[in-house]
C-alpha positions in Angstrom: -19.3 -19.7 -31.2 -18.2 -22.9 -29.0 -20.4 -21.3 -26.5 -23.4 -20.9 -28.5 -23.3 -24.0 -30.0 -23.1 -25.8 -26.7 -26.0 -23.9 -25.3 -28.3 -24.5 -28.2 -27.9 -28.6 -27.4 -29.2 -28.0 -23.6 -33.0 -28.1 -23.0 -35.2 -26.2 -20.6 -32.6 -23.0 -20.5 -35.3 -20.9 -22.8 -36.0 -18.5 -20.1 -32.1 -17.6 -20.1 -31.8 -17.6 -24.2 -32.1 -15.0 -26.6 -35.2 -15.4 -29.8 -32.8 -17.9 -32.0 -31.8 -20.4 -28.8 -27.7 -19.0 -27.9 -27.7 -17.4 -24.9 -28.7 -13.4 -23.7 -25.6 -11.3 -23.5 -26.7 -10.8 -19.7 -26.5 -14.7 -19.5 -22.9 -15.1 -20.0 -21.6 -12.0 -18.4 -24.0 -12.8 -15.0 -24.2 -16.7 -15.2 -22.3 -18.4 -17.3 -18.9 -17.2 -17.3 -18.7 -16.0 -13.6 -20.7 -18.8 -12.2 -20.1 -21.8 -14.8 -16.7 -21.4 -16.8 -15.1 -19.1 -14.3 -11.9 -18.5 -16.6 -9.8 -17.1 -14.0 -9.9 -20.6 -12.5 -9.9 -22.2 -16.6 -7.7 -20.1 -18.6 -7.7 -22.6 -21.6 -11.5 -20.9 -21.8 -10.1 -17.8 -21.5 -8.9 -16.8 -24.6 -10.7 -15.7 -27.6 -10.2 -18.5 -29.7 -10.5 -21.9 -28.0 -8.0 -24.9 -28.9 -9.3 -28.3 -28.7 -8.6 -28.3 -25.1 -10.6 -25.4 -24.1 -13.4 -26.6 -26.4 -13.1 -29.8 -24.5 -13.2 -28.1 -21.1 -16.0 -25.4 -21.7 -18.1 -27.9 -22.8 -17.8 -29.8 -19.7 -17.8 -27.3 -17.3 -21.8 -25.8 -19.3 -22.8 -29.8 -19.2 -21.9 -30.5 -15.7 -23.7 -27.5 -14.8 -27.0 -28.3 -17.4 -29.6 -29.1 -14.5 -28.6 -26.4 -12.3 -29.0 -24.1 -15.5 -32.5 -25.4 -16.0 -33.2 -25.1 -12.5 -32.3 -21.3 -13.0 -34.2 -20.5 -15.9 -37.3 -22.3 -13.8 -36.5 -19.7 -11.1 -36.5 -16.6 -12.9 -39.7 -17.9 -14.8 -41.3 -18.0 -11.4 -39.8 -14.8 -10.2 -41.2 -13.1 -13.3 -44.6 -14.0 -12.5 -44.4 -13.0 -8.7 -43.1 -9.8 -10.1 -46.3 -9.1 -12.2 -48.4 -9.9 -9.2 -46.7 -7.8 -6.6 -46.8 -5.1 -9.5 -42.8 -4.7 -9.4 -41.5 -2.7 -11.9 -38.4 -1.1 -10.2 -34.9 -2.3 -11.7 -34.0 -5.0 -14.7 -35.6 -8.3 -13.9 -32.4 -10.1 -15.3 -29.9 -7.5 -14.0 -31.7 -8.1 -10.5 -32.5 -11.6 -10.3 -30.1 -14.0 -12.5 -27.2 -14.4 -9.9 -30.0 -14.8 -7.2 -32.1 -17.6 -9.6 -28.5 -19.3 -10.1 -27.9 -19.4 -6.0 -31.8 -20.7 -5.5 -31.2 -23.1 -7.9 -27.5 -24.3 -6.4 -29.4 -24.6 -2.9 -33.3 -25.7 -3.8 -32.8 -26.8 -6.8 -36.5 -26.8 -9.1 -38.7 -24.4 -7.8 -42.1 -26.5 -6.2 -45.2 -25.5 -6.3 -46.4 -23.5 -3.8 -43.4 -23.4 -1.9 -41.5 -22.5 -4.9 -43.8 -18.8 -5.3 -43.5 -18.4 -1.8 -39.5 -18.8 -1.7 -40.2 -16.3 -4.8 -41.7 -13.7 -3.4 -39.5 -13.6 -0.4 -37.1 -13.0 -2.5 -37.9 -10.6 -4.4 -39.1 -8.7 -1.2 -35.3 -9.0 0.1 -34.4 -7.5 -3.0 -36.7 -4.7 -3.0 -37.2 -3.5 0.1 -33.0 -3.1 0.6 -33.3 0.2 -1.8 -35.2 2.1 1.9 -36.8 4.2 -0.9 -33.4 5.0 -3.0 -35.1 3.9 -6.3 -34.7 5.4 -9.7 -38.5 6.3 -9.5 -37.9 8.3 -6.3 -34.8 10.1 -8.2 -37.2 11.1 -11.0 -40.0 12.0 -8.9 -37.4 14.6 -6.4 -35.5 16.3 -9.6 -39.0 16.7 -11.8 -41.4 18.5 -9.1 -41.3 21.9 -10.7 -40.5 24.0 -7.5 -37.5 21.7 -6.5 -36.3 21.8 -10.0 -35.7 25.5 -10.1 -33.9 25.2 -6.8 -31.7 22.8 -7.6 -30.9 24.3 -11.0 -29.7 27.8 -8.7 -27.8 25.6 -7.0 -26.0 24.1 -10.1 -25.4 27.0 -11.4 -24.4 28.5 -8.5 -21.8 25.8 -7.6 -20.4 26.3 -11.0 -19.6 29.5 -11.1 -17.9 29.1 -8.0 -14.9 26.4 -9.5 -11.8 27.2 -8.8 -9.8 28.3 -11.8 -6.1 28.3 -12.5 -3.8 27.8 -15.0 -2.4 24.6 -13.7 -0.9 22.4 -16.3 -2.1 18.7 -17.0 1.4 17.8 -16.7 2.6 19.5 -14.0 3.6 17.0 -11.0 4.2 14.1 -14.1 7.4 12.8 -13.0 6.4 12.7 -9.1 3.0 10.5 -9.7 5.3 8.3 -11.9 7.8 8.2 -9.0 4.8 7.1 -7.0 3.5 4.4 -9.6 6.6 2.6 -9.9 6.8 2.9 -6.1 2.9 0.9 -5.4 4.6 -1.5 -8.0 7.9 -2.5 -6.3 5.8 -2.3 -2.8 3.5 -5.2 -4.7 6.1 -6.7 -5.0 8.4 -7.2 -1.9 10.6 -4.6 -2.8 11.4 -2.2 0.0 9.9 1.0 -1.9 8.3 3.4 0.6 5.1 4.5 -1.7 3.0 5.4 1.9 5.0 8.8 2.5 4.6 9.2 -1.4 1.3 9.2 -1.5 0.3 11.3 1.9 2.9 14.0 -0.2 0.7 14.3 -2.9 -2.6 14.1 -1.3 -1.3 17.3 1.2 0.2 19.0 -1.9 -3.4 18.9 -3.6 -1.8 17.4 -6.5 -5.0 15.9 -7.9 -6.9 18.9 -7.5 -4.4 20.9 -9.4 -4.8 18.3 -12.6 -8.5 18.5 -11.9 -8.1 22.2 -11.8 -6.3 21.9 -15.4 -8.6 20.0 -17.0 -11.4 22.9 -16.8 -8.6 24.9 -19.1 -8.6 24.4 -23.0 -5.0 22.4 -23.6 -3.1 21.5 -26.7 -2.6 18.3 -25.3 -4.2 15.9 -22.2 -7.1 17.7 -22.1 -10.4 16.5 -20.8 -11.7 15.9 -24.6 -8.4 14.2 -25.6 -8.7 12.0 -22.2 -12.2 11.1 -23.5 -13.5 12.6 -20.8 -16.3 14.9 -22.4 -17.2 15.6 -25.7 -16.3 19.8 -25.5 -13.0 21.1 -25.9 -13.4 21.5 -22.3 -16.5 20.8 -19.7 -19.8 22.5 -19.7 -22.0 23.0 -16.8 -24.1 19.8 -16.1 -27.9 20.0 -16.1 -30.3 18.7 -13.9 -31.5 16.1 -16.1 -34.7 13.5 -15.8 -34.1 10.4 -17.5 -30.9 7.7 -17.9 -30.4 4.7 -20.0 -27.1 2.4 -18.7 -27.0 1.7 -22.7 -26.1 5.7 -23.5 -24.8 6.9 -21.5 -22.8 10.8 -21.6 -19.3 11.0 -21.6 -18.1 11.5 -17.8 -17.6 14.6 -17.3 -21.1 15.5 -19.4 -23.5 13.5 -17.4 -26.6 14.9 -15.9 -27.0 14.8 -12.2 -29.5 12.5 -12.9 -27.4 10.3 -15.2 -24.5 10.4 -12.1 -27.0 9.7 -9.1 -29.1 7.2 -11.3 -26.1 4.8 -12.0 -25.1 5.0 -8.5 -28.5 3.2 -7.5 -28.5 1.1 -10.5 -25.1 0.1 -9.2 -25.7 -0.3 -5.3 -26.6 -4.0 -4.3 -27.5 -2.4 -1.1 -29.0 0.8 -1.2 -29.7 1.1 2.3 -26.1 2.2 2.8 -26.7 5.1 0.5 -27.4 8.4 1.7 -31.3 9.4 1.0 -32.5 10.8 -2.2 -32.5 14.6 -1.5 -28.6 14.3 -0.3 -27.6 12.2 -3.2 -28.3 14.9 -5.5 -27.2 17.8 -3.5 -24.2 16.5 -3.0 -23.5 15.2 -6.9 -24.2 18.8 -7.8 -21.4 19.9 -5.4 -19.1 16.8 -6.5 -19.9 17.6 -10.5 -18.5 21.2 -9.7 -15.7 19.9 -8.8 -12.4 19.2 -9.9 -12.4 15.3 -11.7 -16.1 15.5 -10.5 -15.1 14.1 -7.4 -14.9 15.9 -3.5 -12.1 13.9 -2.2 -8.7 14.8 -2.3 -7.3 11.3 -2.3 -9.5 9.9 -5.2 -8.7 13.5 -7.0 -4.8 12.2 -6.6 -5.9 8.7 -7.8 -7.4 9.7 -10.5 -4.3 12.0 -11.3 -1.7 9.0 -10.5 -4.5 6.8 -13.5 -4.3 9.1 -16.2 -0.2 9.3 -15.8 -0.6 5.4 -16.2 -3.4 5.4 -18.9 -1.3 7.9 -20.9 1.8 5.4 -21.1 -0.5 2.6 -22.5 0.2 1.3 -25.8 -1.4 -2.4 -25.9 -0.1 -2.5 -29.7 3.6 -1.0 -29.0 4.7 2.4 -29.2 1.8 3.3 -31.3 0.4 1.0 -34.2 -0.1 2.5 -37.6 0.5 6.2 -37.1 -0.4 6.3 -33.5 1.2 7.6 -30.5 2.0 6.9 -27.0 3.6 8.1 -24.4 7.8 7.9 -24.0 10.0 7.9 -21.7 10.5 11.8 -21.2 6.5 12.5 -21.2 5.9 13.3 -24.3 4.0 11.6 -26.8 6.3 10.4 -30.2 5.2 9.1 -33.3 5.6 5.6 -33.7 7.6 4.5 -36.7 8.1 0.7 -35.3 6.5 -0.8 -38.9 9.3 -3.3 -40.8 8.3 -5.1 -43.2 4.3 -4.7 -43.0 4.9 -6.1 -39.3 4.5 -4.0 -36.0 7.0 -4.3 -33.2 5.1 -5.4 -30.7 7.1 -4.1 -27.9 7.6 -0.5 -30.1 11.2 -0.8 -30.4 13.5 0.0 -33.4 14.1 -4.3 -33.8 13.3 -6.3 -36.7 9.9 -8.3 -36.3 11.3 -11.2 -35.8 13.5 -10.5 -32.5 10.1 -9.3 -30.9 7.5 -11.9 -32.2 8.0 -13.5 -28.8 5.9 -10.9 -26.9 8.3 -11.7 -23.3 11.5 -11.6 -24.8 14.1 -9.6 -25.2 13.9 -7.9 -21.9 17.2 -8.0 -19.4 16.4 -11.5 -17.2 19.6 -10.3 -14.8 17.8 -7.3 -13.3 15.6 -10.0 -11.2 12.5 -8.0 -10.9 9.6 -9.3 -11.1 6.2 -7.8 -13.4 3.2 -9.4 -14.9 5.3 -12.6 -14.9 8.6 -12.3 -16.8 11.2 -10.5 -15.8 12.0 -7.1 -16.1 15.1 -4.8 -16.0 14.7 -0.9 -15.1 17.3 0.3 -17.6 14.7 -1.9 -20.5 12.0 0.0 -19.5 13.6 2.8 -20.6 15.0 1.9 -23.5 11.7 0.5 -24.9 9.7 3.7 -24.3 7.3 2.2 -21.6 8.7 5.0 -19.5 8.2 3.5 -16.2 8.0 0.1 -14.2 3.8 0.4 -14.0 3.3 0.9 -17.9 5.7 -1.9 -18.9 3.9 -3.9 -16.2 0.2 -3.5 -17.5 1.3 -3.3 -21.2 3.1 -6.3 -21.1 0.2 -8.5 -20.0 -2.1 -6.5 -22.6 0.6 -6.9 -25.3 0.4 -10.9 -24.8 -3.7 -10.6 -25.4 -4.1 -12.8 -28.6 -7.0 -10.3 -29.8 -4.5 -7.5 -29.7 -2.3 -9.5 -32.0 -5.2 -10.0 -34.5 -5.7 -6.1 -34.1 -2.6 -4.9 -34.4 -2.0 -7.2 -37.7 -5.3 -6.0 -39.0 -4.6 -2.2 -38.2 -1.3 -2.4 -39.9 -2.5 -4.5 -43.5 -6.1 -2.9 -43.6 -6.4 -0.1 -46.2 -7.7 3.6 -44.3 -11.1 4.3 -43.6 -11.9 -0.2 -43.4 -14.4 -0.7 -40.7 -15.6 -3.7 -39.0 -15.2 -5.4 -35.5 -11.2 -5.8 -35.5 -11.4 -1.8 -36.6 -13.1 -0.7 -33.9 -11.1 -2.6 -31.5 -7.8 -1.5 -33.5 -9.1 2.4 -33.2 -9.6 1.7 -29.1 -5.9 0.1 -28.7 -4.7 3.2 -30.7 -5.6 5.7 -27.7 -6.0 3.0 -24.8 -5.9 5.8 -22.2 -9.5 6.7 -23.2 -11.4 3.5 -22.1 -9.0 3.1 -19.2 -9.9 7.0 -17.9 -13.7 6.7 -18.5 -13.8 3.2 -16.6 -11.4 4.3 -13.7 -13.3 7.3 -13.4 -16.5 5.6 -12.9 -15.3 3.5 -10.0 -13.7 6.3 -8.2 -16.9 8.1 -8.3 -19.0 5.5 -6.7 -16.2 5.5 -3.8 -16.7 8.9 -3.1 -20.4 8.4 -3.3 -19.9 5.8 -0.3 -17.2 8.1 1.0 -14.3 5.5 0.4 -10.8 7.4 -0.2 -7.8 5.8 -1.0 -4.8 6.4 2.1 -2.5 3.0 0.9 -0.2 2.9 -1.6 -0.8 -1.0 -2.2 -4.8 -0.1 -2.5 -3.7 2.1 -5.0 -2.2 0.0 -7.5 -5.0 -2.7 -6.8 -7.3 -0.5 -8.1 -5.5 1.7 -10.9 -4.4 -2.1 -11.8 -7.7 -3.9 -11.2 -9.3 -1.4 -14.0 -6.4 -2.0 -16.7 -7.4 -5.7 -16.2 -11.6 -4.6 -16.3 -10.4 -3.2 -19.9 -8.6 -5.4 -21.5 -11.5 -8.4 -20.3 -14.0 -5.7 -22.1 -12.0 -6.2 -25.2 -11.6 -9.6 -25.1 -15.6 -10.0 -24.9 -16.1 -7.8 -27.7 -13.5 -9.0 -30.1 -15.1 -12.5 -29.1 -18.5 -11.1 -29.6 -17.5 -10.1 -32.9 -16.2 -12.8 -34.2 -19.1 -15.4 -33.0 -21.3 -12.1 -35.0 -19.2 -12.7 -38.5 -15.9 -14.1 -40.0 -13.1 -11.2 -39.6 -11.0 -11.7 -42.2 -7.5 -10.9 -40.7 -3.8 -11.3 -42.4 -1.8 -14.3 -41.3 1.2 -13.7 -39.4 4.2 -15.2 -41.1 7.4 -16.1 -39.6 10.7 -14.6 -40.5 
């Protein structure tokens, strides 16, 4: 709301601004919060609701930044109408060209004239002629001509029936990818924790192919469909497939070839590095036949060592209001950390009060050092995080102020309430399925560009880097929600 309000007092931004003046959701996630606010750099406008301070500072930072704003909303005008002319119609126009109008703004400032259409069109050549003919129209066109078609649907089917099947459990090799999280995580952090020879183990024991392997199997628990990984009980041959929308997009494990291949170019600043057309979709139908829908071993084993992460997550404790999550021995328990009408927020058996202070309560004389407070081995345990990396990542998501409003509103609402908070409550109740589906995503455009994983300390900058992409994701949507309409949420009261 601070946001929008500022916005709607600066003139000339039209081009970047939605039909009643606050600005396009594509605005703020391209431009203005990457470019102008840059809340990594300003955490006072970081959080979802703004004190004084960070109302204060936001509205500087979009003021001092108002004429290159116009400037960019001048350029994308301009880029528009070169667009028309040159008949482009490859690609979103504000997808493509909103970072770029910010940077020609920053350098040129007001587009000129002449000069200004001819800067234009250079650009938008740049831009264009990088794909080398890897467009989505060129996708279309090679999986739709009918003769192809029937070819690469043998092939599909072909490569299907040929998956490896065993009766691997999803569990199997728990405790060693565990082993090898807290391993990256010490290794992050000075400690002298080997997590190299760790890692090269699992990759020659095929571990990630085995849970891969697993996940083709019905299970009772950590399937694919209970890892939101496909909407089956288990996964279904892929089809072919001719058309994609980034706004609906199937569940992982459920996308089309298509669907896979057409968010890889949507995806690729530079296309050129891409292999061509007819070996992008030869090879996604041997990659979708394979185990995690991915061909190499490494990323198979990370996206193993992620979902051993994902399924120790629980942002709102041990489980809020009749969830689970995952304890110390590997199983999931039911959470029963409710006193008083107030969650534990670290899912322990303490009184509210003792944990209200999100950091404390943890053993200060073990000296290590996670997320930024302290944090002893034998507390990890004994709070049912299970491991070094899930008290690590659910400590900073714990401190989230939107997962406080959640939690509060999961635990007072009445069943079956909707509305914004709900939807965010029902997502922290089984955090391992956003986590999985976004991890998943990234490791398939590494194997696409044929980038494994063979460092331990790459590793956890990834499986780590995604747990932060998540919890960001949240935070925009529960502030999306509230700027939307008022979320009536209970009132925390002190002890």
């Amino acid at each position: 709301m601070v946001l929008d309000e500022v916005w709607r007092g600066l003139d000339g931004v039209d081009a970047l601004s939605g039909p009643h003046g606050g600005p396009l959701r594509r605005t703020v996630k391209l431009i203005v919060d990457p470019l102008v606010i840059r809340p990594m750099q300003h955490p006072a406008c970081a959080a979802t609701v703004l004190d004084a301070d960070g109302v204060t500072l936001l509205t500087a930072l979009v003021h001092a930044r108002a004429d290159v704003l116009r400037d960019c909303a001048a350029w994308f005008t301009v880029l528009k109408q070169v667009r028309r002319a040159l008949r482009i119609t490859e690609g979103n126009a504000q997808d493509l060209y909103f970072q770029r109008c910010f940077e020609l703004a920053t350098v040129h400032g007001a587009p000129e004239g002449d000069r200004g259409r001819a800067t234009a069109e250079a650009t938008l050549r740049e831009i264009h002629e990088s794909t080398g003919g890897r467009t989505t129209a060129a996708l279309k066109s090679h999986v739709t001509e009918q003769q192809r078609a029937t070819e690469l649907n043998v092939l599909l089917d072909l490569a299907w029936r040929r998956r490896p099947l065993a009766g691997y459990g999803p569990r199997d090799r728990s405790a060693e990818l565990t082993e090898l999280l807290d391993a990256c995580t010490f290794a992050r952090d000075g400690d002298p924790a080997d997590a190299g020879p760790l890692l090269d183990d699992l990759i020659r024991d095929h571990v990630g192919t085995h849970r891969g392997i697993a996940l083709w199997n019905p299970q009772p628990a950590h399937g694919a469909d209970d890892l939101g990984l496909t909407a089956h009980p288990v996964p279904v041959c892929p089809s072919l497939g001719a058309t994609a929308s980034t706004a609906n997009l199937a569940l992982p494990l459920d996308r089309t070839i298509y669907e896979r291949v057409f968010t890889v170019l949507q995806g690729s600043i530079d296309r050129v590095d891409l292999p061509e057309i007819p070996d992008l979709v030869t090879t996604e139908i041997s990659r979708s036949c394979s185990p995690w829908g991915l061909l190499d071993e490494s990323l198979r084993v990370a996206a193993a060592t992620g979902c051993e992460l994902a399924l120790g997550l629980s942002p709102m404790g041990n489980s809020a209001a009749g969830g689970t999550a995952l304890g110390a021995s590997g199983t999931r328990t039911e959470s029963v950390a409710v006193e008083r009408g107030r969650l534990d927020p670290l899912g322990s058996s303490q009184p509210a009060s003792a944990a209200d202070g999100m950091g404390s309560g943890v053993n200060a004389s073990a000296g290590n050092r996670a997320g930024g407070y302290v944090v002893g081995k034998a507390d990890m345990k004994s709070r049912g995080d299970g491991s070094r990396a899930h008290e690590v990542v659910n400590g900073r998501w714990r401190r989230e102020g939107y997962v406080l409003q959640a939690r509060r509103y999961a635990v007072h609402a009445a069943d079956g309430s909707s509305g914004p908070l709900a939807v965010v409550a029902e997502d922290l109740r089984r955090p391992w399925r956003p986590y999985l589906r976004r991890l998943w995503v990234r490791l398939h455009g590494r194997d696409v560009r044929d980038l494994p994983v063979y460092e331990a300390g790459e590793l956890w900058d990834l499986l780590d880097g995604v747990a932060r992409s998540v919890i960001l994701d949240h935070r925009t949507r529960v502030r999306q929600a509230l700027t939307a309409e008022p979320v009536a949420v209970p009132e925390a009261r002190a002890s």
